[in-house]
C-alpha positions in Angstrom: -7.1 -2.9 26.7 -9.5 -5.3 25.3 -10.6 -4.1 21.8 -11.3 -7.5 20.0 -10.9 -8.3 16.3 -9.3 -4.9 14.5 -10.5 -4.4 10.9 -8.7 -1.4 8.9 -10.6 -0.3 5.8 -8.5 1.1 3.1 -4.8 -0.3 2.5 -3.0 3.4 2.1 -0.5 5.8 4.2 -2.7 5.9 7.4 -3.7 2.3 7.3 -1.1 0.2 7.1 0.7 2.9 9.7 -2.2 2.0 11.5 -1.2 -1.9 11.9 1.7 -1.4 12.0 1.4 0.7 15.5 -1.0 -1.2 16.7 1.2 -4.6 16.8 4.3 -2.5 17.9 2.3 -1.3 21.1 1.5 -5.1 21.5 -2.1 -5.5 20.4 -2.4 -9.4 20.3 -5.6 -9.6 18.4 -6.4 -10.3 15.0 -5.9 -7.3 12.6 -7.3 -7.4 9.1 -6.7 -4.8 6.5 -8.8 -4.3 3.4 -8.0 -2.4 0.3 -9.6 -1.9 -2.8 -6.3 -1.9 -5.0 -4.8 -5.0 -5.8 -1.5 -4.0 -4.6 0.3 -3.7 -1.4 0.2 -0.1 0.4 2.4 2.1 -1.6 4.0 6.1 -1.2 2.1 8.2 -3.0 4.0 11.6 -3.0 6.8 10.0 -5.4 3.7 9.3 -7.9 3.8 12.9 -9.2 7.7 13.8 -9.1 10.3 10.6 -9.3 8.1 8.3 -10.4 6.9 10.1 -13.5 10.9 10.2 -14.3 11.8 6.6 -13.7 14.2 7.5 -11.0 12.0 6.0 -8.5 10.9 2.7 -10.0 7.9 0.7 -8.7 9.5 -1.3 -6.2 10.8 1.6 -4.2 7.4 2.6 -4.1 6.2 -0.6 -1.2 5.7 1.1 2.3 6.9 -2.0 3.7 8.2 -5.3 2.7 6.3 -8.5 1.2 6.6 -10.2 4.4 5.6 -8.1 6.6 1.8 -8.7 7.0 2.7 -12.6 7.4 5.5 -11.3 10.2 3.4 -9.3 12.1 1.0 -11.7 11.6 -1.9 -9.2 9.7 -4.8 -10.4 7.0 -5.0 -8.2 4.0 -7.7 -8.7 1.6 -6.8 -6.9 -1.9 -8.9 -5.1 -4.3 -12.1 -6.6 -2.2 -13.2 -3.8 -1.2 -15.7 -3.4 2.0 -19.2 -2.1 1.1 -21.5 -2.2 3.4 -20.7 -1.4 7.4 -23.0 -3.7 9.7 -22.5 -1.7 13.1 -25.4 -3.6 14.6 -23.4 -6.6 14.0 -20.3 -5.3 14.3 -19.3 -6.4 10.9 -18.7 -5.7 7.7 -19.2 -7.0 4.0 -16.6 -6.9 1.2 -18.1 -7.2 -2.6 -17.1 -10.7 -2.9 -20.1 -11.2 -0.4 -17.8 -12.4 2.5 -18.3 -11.0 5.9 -15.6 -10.0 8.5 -16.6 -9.3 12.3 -14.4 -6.7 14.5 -14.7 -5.4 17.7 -12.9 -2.2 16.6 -12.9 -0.5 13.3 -10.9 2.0 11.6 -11.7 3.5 8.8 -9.0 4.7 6.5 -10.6 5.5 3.3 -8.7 8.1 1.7 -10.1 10.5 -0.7 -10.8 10.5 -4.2 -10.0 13.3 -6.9 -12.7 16.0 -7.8 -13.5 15.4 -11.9 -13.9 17.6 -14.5 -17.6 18.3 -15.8 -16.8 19.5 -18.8 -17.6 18.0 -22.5 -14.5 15.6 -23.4 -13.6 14.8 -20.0 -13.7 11.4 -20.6 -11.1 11.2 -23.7 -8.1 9.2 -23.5 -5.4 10.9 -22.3 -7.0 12.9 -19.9 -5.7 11.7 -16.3 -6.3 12.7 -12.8 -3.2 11.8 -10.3 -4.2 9.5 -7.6 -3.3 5.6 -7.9 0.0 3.8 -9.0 -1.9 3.1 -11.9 -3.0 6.5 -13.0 1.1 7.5 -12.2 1.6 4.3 -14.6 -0.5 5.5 -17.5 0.3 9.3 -17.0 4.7 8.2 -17.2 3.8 6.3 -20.3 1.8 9.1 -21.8 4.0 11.6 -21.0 6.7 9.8 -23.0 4.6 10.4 -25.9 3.6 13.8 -25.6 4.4 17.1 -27.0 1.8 19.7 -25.4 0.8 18.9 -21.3 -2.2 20.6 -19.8 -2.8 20.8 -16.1 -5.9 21.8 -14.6 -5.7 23.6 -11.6 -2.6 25.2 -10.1 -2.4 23.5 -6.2 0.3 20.9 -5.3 0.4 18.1 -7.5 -0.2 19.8 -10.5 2.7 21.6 -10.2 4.7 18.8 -9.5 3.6 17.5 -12.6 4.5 20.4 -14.6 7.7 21.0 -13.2 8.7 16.7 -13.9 6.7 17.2 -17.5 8.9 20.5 -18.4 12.0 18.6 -16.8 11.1 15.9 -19.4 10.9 18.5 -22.6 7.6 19.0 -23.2 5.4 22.1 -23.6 3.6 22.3 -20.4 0.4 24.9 -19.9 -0.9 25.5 -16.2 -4.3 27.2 -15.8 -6.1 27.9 -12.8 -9.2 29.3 -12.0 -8.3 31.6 -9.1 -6.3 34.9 -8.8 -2.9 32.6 -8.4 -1.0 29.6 -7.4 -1.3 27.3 -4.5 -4.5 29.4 -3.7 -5.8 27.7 -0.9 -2.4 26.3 0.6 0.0 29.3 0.7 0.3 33.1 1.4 0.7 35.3 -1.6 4.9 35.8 -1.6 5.3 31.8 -1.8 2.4 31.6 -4.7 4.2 34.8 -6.7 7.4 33.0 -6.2 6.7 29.6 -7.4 4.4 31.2 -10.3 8.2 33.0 -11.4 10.1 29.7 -10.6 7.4 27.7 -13.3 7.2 31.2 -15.9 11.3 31.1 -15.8 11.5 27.6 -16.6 9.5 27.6 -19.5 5.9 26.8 -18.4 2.9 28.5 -19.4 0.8 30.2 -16.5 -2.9 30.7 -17.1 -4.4 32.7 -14.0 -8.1 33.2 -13.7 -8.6 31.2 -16.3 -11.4 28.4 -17.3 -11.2 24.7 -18.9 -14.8 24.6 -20.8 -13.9 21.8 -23.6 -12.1 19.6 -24.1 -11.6 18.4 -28.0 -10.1 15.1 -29.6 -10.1 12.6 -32.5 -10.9 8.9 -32.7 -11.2 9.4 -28.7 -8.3 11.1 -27.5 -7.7 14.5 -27.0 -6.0 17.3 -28.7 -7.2 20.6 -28.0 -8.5 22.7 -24.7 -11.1 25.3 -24.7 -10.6 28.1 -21.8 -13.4 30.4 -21.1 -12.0 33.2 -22.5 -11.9 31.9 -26.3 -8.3 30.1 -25.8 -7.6 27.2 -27.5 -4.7 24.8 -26.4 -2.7 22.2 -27.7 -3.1 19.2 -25.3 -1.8 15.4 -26.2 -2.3 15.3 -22.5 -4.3 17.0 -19.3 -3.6 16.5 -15.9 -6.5 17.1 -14.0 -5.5 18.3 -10.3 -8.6 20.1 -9.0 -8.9 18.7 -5.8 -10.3 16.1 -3.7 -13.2 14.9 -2.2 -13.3 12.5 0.8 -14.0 8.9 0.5 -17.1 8.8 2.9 -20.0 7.0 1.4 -19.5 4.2 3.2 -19.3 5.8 6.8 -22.5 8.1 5.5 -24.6 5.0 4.5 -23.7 3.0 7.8 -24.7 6.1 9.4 -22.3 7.9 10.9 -21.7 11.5 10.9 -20.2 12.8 8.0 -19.8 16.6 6.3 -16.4 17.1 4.1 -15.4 14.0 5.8 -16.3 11.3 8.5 -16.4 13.8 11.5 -14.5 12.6 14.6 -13.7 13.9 18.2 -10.1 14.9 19.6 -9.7 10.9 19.9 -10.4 10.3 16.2 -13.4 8.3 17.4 -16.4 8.3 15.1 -20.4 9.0 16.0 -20.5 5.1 15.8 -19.4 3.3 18.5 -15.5 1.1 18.2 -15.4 3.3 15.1 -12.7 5.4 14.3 -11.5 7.6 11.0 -7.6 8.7 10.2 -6.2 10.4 7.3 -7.7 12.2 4.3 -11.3 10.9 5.3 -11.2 12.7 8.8 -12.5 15.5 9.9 -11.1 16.3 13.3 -10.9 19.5 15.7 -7.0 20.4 16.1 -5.7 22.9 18.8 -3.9 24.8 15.4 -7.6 25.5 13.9 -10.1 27.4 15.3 -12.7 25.3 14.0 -12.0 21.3 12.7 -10.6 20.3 9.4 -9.4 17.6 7.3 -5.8 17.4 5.6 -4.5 15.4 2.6 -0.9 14.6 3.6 1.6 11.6 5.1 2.3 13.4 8.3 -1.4 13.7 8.7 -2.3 10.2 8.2 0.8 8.5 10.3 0.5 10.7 13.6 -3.0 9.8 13.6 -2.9 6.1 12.8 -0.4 6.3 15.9 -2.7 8.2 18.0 -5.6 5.8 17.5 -3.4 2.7 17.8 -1.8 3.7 20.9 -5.3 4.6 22.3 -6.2 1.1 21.7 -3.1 0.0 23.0 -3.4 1.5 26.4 -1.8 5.1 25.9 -5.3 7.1 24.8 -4.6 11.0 24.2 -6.1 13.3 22.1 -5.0 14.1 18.4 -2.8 17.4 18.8 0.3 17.1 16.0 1.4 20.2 14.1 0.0 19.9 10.4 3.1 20.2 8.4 3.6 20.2 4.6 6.5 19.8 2.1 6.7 20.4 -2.1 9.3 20.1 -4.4 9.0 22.1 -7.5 11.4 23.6 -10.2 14.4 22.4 -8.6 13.5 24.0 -5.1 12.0 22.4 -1.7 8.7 23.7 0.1 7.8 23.1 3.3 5.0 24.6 5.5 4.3 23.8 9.2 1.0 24.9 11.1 -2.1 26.2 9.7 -1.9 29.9 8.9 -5.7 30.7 7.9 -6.9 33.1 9.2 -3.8 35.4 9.7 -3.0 39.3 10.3 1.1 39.7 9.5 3.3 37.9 7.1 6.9 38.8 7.4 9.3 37.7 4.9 12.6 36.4 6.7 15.7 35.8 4.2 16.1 36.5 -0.1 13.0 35.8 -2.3 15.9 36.8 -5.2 18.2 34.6 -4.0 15.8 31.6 -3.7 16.2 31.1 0.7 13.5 32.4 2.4 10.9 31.7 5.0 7.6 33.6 5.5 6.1 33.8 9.0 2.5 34.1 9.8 0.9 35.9 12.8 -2.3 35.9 14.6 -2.5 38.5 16.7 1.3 38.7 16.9 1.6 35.0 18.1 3.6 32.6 15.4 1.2 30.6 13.8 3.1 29.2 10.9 5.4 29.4 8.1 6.4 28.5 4.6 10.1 28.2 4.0 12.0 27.8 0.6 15.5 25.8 0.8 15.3 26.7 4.4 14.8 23.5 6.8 16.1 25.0 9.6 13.2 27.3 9.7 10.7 24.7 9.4 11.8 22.2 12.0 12.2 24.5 14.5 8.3 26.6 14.0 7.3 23.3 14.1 9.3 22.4 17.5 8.0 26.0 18.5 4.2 25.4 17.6 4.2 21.8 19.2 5.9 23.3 22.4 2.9 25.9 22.2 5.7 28.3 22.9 5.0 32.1 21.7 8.1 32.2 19.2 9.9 35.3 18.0 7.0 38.6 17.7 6.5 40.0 14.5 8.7 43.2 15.0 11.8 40.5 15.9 10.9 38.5 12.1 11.6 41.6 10.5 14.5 42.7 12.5 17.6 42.3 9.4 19.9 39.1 10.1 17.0 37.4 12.0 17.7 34.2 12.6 15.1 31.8 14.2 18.1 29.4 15.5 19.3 32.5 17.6 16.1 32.9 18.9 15.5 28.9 19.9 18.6 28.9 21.5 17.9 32.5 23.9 14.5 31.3 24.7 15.8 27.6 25.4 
């Protein structure tokens, strides 16, 4: 399949997965990938648990090693960033002024994290997780710090407060909404991990506002909530969201709208132009309606789906979504998307910290969230990519359920 010159724009998760597939399912032409960092593509998940510690030290962090874009015989430009897309052309320009040409490009450009708007949002010490350098300055800090404040109760804000209160410092959590994890998990997992934090000494602020933030000589000291509060902070993690990365794709033109909108084949509105990872939004057979998702699974299955498409092997994007956390000593892992749902039923001990809660749509599986239960998880997410019905609702909550019963009945 003749697909000429490949340029990848961004240097993260999905892109470099993307070359890398690409040359294993023998594309022959030149591949150039351009990132805005100055470094290598790196892991980000370890950026808000072991790397904060210093059990996972920088050079664990490389997704592959320093010779591996001269092996495979790959260009990467570093920190000169692409900024304009010439799709007449075929071609784009980096900031240095220097233009590359491709005949197919793939646009990998990640997601950015959603700012606070509040007075003192700019004072040092006040960091929002995204980059190894952020991680950098956030370790150092930390090492410094007494009081931690982190904005917004979803996934790596927790992970910061459960490293951060691992560490010995005073950590405060305060989110907006009704309760943990809002927008990711069902209300038993959210209850749970909101006990796991309160037991281990954090400070959970529910419906709660940041409206200030307060500091001397520029950096800050003191939060202001919207109900009067006032906070010790030497530092505040800001973990609010993110926005997609799609100014680029918007300006060249393309369709865009909470993301660069693609079809089943990750293609873009633009033609030889394609968009994986956070920046994507694609329709998904587990979704009634399309959607884009911040994770590593997300961004490697479809840097492999586009790559073998341009390698002669073109099918649609259909992977299970799956998720994983680890927080106050426990792992969380979610497969399949769960929204909307009908029936939750709990399988296993919430007390005794092993459970697995299994989501229905009108009484077909369509997910779950499992705490130090793998088994669970691998196998709804063998189940859901099988399209098989899985155990009914009334089985779940049958006592002694076990799903591995059930896989091995139904084959």
């Amino acid at each position: 399949m003749d697909t000429g010159p490949v340029v990848v724009v961004g240097a993260g998760q999905a892109a470099l997965e993307a070359t890398a597939a690409l040359r294993a399912g023998g594309h022959t032409e030149p591949i150039t990938l351009v990132g805005a960092e100055t470094v290598p593509p790196y892991a980000r998940p370890p950026l808000s648990k072991g790397f904060l510690t210093g059990r996972v030290g920088t050079d664990e962090l490389w997704l592959r090693p320093e010779s591996f874009f001269a092996r495979q015989d790959v260009t990467s430009v570093l920190g000169d960033p692409v900024v304009e897309i010439d799709r007449d052309a075929d071609r784009v320009r980096l900031a240095s002024g220097e233009w590359i040409g491709y005949g197919t490009l793939i646009l990998a450009t990640g997601s950015s994290p959603r700012r606070l708007s509040v007075p003192g949002a700019g004072l040092e010490g006040v960091v929002a997780l995204r980059s190894l350098s952020d991680a950098e300055e956030l370790r150092c800090a930390l090492r410094e710090a007494g009081d931690l404040l982190v904005v917004g109760g979803g996934f790596i804000g927790l992970e910061v407060a459960s490293v951060a209160r691992g560490l010995g410092l005073r950590v405060t959590v305060v989110e907006a909404g009704p309760r943990l994890m809002g927008r990711s998990v069902g209300g038993t997992l959210s209850a749970h991990l909101a006990a796991l934090h309160r037991a281990g000494g954090t400070r959970v602020l529910l419906e709660r506002e940041l409206v200030a933030l307060r500091g001397e000589r520029g950096r800050v000291q003191v939060a202001e909530l919207n109900d009067g509060t006032r906070l010790a902070a030497d530092v505040v993690v800001v973990g609010i969201g993110a926005l997609p990365n799609t100014a680029l794709a918007a300006q060249a033109g393309l369709t865009t709208g909470n993301g660069v909108v693609v079809d089943r084949w990750l293609r873009t509105s633009g033609r030889n132009v394609y968009a994986i990872g956070d920046c994507a939004r694609f329709p998904t057979p587990h979704a009634a309606r399309p959607v884009r998702l911040e994770s590593v699974q997300n961004a490697s299955d479809q840097a492999r789906c586009v790559a073998a498409g341009l390698t002669g092997n073109r099918r649609p994007y259909t992977s299970v979504p799956w998720f994983w956390t680890e927080q106050c000593g426990v792992r969380v892992q979610m497969a399949g998307l769960t929204l909307p749902h009908d029936r939750a039923v709990v399988s296993g001990s919430a007390a005794e910290g092993r459970f697995t809660v299994f989501r229905f749509r009108d009484g077909r599986l369509v997910g779950a969230e499992s705490v130090n239960r793998s088994a669970d998880h691998m196998i709804t997410r063998r189940l859901l990519a099988d399209g098989a019905a899985g155990p009914a609702p009334d089985e779940v909550a049958r006592p002694g359920f076990d799903i591995r019963r059930h896989l091995s009945r139904t084959g």
